[in-house]
Every structure is written in C-alpha cells, then in structure tokens.
N, C-alpha and C positions, 0 to 999 in steps of 0.2 A: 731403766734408762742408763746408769750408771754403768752397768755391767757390760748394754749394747755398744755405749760410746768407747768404752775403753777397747772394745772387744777390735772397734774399728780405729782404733792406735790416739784415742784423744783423750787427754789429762781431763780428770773429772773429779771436782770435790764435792763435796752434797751437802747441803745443810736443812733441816725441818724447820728451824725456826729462822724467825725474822734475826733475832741475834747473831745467832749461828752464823747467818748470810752474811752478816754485816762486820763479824768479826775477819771473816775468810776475806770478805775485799777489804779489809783493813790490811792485810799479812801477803795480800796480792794481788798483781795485775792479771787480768781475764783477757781473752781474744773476746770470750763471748760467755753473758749468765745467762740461763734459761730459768724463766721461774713461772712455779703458779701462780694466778692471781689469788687462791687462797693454798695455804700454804699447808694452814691444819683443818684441822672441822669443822673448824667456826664458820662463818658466816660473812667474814669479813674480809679486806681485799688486802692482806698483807703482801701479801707481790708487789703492790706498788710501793712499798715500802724499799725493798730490796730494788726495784728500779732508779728511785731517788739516788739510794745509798752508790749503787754503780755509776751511776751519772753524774755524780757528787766528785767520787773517786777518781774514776777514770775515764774521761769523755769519750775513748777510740774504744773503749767495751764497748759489742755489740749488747740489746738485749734484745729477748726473746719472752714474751709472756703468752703464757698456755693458759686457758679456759673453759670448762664445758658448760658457759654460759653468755656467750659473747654478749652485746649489746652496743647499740650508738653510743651510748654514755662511758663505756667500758675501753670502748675503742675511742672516742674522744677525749677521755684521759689518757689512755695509754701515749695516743700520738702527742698532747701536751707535755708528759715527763720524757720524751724522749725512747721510748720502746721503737725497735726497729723495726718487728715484726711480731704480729699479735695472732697465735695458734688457737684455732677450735679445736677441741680435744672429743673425742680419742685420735689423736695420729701415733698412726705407726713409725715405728722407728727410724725403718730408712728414709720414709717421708721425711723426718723432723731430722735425720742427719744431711739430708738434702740442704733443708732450711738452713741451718748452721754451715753445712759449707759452702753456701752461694753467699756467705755471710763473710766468712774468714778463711775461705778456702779450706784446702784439704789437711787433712792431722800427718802432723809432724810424723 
C-alpha cells in the first residue's frame, strides 16, 4: 500500500503497532489515516484504537478502517468513533486510492 500510494504522488507513514500510530499523530497532522481493524495477529481490534487516537488529535483527519471481517457490530462501532469509511478487504489499490481521494481529493 505504502509503496502504491506514494507511487501515485501521496505522503505515506506506516506504522505496525498501535504505538507507533499514535506516536506519528502525535508529530502530525493527517489529511487522512487508513488503518486495520487489527493491526498484528492477534485477534484483537487495535484499529480502533488508532481511530480514537486521530479523532482525539485531529477532528478534519479523514479515517479509513479496512477489514476482512466486517460485521454490524464492527461497523457499528466504527460509525460511533467517528471512521468515515469502513473497507472489506481485499481491495485493490486503485479502488482504496479511489476511496481516499473522494475523501481528501487528489495528492499534492
């Protein structure tokens, strides 16, 4: 994903962990974070962590949360923390650069 979005001219930082995310929107403002609802291997939905943390930060970040397990319960949290648009995965790339630029328009 990193390497498609830049390819198509968009600043991309990447983080694996929930820290990681939270350190990066500490040190900046986002047009838009895309995250997994899980992040590592576990089981768990650290994504929504990373959506608090951006929404916390900086309310005009768009978010974007990928899944390849959607659900009513998943999507009814997501729309409570404020996720703008919640992705079944696998999408393809230009599909989900689609998404982001009907989001934030096109890269600088």
């Amino acid at each position: 994903m990193k390497n498609y979005l830049q390819g198509r001219g968009y600043d991309v930082d990447c983080a694996a962990r929930v820290g990681e995310a939270k350190d990066l929107l500490a040190g900046s403002r986002y047009d838009a974070v895309v995250t997994d609802l899980q992040l590592t291997a576990s089981e768990g939905a650290e994504g929504l962590a990373v959506v608090v943390e951006a929404r916390r930060r900086w309310r005009s970040t768009r978010v974007i949360l990928m899944t390849g397990h959607p659900s009513d319960t998943i999507a009814l949290a997501a729309r409570r923390l404020g996720v703008d648009v919640l992705v079944q995965k696998p999408k393809r790339m230009p599909e989900l650069e689609a998404v982001i630029r009907a989001l934030v328009g096109e890269a600088a």
